[in-house]
C-alpha positions in Angstrom: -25.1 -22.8 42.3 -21.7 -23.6 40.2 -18.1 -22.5 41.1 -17.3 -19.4 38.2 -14.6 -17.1 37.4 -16.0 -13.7 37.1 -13.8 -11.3 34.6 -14.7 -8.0 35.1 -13.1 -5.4 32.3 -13.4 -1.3 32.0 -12.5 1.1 29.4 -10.9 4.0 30.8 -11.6 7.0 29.6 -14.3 5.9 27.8 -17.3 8.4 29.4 -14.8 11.5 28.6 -13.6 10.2 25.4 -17.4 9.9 24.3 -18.2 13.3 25.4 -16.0 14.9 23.3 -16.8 13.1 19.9 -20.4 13.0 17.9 -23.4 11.0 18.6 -22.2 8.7 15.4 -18.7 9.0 16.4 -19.5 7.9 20.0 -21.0 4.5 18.6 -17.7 3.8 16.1 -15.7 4.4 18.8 -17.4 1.9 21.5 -17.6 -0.7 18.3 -13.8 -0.5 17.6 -13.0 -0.4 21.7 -15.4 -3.7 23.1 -15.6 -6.0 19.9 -12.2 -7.6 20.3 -12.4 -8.3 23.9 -15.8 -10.3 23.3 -13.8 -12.1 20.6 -11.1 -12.8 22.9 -13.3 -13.9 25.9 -15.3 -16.0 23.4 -12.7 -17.7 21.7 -11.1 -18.9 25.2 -14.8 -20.4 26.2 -15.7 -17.4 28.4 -19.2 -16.2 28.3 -20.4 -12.8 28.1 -22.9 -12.0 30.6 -23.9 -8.3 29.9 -22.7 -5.2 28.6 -21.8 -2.5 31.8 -21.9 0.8 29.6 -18.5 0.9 29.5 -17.3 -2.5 29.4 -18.1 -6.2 30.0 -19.0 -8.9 32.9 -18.3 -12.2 32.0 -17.8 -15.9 32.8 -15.5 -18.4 32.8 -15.3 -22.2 33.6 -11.7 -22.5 33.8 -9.4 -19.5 36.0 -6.5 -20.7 33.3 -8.7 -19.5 30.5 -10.0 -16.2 32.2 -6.3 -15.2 33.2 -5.4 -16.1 29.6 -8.0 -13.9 28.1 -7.0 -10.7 30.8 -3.8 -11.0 29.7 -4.5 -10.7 25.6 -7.2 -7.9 26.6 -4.8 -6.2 28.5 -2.3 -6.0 25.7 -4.7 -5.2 23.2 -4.6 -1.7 24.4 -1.5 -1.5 25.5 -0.2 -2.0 21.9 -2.6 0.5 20.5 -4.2 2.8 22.8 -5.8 4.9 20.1 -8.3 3.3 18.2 -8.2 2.6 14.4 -10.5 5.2 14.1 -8.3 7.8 15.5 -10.0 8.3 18.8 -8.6 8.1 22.2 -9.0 5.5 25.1 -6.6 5.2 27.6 -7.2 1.5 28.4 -8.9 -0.9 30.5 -8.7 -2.3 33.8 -9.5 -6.3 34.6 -10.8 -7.7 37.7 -11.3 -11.6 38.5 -12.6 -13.3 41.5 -13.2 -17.4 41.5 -16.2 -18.2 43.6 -20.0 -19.8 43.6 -22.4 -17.9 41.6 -26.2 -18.0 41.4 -27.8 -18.4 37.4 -31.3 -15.7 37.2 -33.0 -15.8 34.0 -29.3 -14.1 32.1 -27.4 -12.5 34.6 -25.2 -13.9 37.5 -25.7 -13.2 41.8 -23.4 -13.3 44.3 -20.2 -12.7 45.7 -18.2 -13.9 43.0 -19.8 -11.4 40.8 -19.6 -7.9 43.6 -15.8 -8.5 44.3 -14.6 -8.0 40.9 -16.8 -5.2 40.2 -16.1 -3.6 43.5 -12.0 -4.7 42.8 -11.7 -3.4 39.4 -12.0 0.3 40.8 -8.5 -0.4 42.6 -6.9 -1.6 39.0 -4.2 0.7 37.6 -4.7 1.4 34.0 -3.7 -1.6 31.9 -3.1 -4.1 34.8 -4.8 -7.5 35.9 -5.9 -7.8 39.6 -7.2 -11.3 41.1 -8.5 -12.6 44.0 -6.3 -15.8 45.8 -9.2 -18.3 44.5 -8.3 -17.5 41.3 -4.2 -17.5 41.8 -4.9 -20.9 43.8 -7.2 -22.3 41.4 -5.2 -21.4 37.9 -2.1 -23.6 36.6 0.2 -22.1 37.8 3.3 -23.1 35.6 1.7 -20.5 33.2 1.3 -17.4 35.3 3.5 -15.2 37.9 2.0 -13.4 40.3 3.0 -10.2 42.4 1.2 -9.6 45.5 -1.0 -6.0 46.2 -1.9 -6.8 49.4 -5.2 -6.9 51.7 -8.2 -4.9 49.9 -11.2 -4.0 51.9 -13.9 -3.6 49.5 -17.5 -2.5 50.0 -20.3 -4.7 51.0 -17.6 -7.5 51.8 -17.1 -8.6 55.4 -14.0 -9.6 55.0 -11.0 -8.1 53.4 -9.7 -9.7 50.2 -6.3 -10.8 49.1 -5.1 -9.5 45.8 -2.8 -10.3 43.5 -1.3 -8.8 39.9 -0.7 -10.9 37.0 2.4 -10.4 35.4 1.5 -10.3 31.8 4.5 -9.1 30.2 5.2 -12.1 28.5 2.5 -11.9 26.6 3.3 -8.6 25.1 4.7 -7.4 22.1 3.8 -10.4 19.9 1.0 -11.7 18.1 1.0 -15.4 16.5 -1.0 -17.2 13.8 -2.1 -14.1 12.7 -3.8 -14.0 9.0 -2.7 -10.4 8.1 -4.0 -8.3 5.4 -2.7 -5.6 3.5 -4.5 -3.3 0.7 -3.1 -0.8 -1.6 -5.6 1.8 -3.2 -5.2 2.1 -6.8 -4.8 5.5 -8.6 -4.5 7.7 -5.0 -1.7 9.8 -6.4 -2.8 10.3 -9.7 -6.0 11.4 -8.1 -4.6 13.2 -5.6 -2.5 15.9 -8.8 -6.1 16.4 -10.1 -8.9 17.1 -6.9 -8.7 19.3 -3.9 -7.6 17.9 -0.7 -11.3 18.1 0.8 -12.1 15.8 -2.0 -9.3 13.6 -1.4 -9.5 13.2 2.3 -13.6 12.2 1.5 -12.1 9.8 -0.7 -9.8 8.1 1.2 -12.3 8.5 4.8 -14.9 6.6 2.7 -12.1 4.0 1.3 -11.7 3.4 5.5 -15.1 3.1 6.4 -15.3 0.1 3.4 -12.5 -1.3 5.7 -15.1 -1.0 8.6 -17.7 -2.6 7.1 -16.5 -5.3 5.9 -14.3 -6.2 8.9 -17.5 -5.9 11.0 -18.8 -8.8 8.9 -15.5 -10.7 9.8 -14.6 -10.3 13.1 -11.6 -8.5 12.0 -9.4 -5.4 13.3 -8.4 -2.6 11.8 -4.7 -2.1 13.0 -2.9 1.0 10.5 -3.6 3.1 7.8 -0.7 4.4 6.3 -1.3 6.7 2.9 -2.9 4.5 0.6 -2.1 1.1 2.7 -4.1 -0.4 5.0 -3.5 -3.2 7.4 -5.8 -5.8 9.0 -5.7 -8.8 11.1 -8.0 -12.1 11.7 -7.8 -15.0 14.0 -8.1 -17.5 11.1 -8.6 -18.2 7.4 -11.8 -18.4 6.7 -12.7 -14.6 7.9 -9.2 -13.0 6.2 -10.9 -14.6 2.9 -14.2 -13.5 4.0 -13.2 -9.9 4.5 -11.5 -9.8 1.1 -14.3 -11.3 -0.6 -16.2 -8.3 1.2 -14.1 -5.7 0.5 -14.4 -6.4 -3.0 -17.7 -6.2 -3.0 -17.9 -3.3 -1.1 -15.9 -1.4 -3.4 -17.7 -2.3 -6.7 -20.8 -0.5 -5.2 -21.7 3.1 -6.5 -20.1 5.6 -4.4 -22.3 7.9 -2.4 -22.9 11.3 -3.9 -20.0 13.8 -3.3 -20.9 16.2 0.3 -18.6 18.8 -0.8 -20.4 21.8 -1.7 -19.4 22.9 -5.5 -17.1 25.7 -5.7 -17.7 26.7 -9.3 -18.3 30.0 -10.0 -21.3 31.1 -12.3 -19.2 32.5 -15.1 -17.4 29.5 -15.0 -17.9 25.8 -16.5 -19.2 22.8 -14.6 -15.6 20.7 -13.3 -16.1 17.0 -13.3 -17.1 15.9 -10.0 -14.5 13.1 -9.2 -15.3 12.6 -5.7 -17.2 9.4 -6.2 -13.8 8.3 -7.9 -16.3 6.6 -11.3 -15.7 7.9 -14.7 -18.1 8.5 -17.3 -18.0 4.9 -18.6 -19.2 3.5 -15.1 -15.9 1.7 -13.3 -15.7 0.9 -10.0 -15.4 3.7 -7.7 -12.3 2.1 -6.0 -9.9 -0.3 -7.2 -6.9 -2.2 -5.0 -4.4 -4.5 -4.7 -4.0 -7.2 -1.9 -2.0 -9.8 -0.3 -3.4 -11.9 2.6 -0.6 -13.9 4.4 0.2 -15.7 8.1 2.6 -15.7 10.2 3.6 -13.9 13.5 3.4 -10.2 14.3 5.2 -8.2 16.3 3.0 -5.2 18.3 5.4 -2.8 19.4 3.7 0.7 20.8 3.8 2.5 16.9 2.0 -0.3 14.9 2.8 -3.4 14.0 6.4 -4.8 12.8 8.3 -8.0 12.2 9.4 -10.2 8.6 5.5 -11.0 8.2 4.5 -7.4 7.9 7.8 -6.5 5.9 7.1 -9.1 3.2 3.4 -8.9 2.5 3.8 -4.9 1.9 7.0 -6.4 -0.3 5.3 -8.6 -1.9 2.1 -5.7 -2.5 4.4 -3.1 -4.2 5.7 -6.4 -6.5 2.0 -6.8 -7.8 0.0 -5.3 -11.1 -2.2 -2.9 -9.6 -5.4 -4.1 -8.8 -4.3 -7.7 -8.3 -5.3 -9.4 -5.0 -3.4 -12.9 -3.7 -3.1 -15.2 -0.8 -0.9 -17.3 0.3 -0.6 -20.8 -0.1 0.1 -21.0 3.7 -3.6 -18.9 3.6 -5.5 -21.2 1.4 -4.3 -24.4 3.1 -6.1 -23.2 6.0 -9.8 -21.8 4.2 -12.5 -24.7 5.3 -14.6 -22.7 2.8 -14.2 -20.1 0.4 -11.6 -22.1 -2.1 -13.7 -21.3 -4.8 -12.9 -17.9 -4.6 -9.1 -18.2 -5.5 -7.2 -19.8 -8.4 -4.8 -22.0 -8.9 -1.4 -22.0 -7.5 1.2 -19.6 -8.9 4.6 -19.6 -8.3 6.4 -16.2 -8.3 8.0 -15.3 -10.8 12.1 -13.9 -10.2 12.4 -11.0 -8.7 8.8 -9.7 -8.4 9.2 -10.1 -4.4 6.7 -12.7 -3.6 7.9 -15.0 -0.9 6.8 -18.6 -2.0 3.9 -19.6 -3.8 0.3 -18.0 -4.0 -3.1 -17.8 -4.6 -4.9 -14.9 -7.2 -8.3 -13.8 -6.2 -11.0 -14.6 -9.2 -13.8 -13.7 -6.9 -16.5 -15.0 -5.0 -18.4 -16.5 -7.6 -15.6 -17.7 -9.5 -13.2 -17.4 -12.4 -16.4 -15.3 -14.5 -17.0 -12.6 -11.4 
């Protein structure tokens, strides 16, 4: 038997949200919903015990830890409730309780494990309940508490005191973040000469590249703006990682156009453009990037702040199709230098705030 924080979190909305989308739509939307709280709880040495169906029972050591985690899960949805995918979950509820637990084979037994599942069906949307064992033993210079009150929950002899985390000061700002921004190459040249089924294909399948590689990385989709994307990692070595990824995503053949053709048989064959390659074979997507770090703001829309402001600067300042990071970015890569050259200083008035990095590719200067 060991002493154990229990962190109980729920999606809300998630059964009716799935209901209403595709089977293959259902499984991008739980992806993009429960992968960056099991970041999150990993990365402040919780432990993920198992997977409820609609969110996640886990396990902490410390209470300070497991009330720092609540509170960055908690915002996570409160700064975007809908998904970078577009679909809709209204947010998650968090439960913790500080007690002995009992270790069988992968799961945890006891007490400390039924009051926060029993608790968290009290939790209003986007809030943080905990028991007094986990107030009591959390340092309490970092937290503020309001008190609910006396819960009487199910299967529990006695009822149990309850208290909300305030977690408004963790709100609204994100720091350290290694932010990435991509431009697509050619969208409004292609966009005078396809129709918009074809162009919406286009730029659906340029998103799902995002997907893929971020799903490599650990990474989050956070906007997609026209032909701009941004993303965000928790360090270096992934931002590079996803970049290297992208590219070599979007050197791949494209998948054969879905579109139906709408040529009539007294009329010529059109060029299919959908897959974006001409006839002499060139990548079917081409982009420009900037990888920098700084702080972000998260307001409700998006994300904000000087960080964001300057890497899309600095984006629109670059030849197309030239990708950079930071020398603030590169001084933090344990691995991966190879895959950027030497240091650049900008050059007046092309908008690049302090020196950079050009992406030669992962293999080097001859990629």
């Amino acid at each position: 038997m060991e002493t154990t924080t229990v962190l109980v979190v729920d999606l809300v909305g998630s059964t009716r949200a799935m209901a209403s989308v595709p089977r293959v739509r259902m499984t991008e939307m739980m992806t993009e919903a429960v992968l960056p709280i099991r970041r999150i709880v990993e990365e402040l040495g919780g432990e993920i015990i198992k997977f409820t169906g609609d969110g996640y029972l886990t396990a902490f050591r410390s209470a300070t830890d497991s009330l720092h985690a609540a509170a960055q899960i908690v915002n996570l949805f409160i700064s975007g409730p809908r998904l970078p995918i577009g679909d809709w979950v209204e947010g998650c509820r968090v439960a913790i309780h500080t007690c002995d637990t009992i270790r069988f084979e992968n799961d945890l037994l006891g007490e400390g494990v039924v009051v926060p599942a029993r608790m968290e069906k009290h939790v209003p949307t986007n809030e943080v309940y905990v028991t007094s064992t986990t107030r009591d033993a959390a340092k309490s210079a970092e937290f503020g508490f309001d008190l609910v009150g006396e819960l009487a929950l199910n299967g529990i002899p006695r009822p149990v005191q309850v208290h909300r985390l305030l977690a408004d000061r963790y709100r609204g700002i994100e720091r350290n973040a290694f932010l990435t921004v991509t431009d697509l190459v050619g969208l409004n040249a292609l966009a005078a000469r396809v129709s918009l089924t074809t162009l919406n294909e286009r730029l659906h399948r340029w998103v799902e590249l995002h997907h893929e590689a971020l799903g490599t990385t650990h990474g989050r989709l956070r906007s997609v703006a026209g032909d701009n994307i941004l993303a965000t990692h928790d360090n270096a070595d992934d931002a590079a990682a996803f970049l290297i990824a992208l590219d070599r995503l979007s050197r791949l053949p494209a998948d054969p156009p879905t579109t139906a053709r709408t040529n009539q048989p007294d009329q010529p064959d059109q060029p299919d453009e959908a897959n974006g390659a001409d006839e002499a074979g060139q990548p079917p997507f081409a982009f420009s990037a900037v990888i920098a770090h700084g702080d972000l703001f998260v307001p409700d829309f998006g994300l904000a702040g000087p960080l964001v402001s300057s890497t899309c600067r600095t984006l629109q300042a670059l030849s197309p199709g030239t990708k950079i990071v930071t020398s603030a970015v590169l001084q933090r890569l344990t691995c991966g230098q190879a895959a950027f050259g030497q240091v650049m200083p900008p050059a007046p008035g092309d908008g690049v705030v302090g020196e950079y990095h050009l992406f030669i590719g992962a293999k080097g200067r001859d990629s």
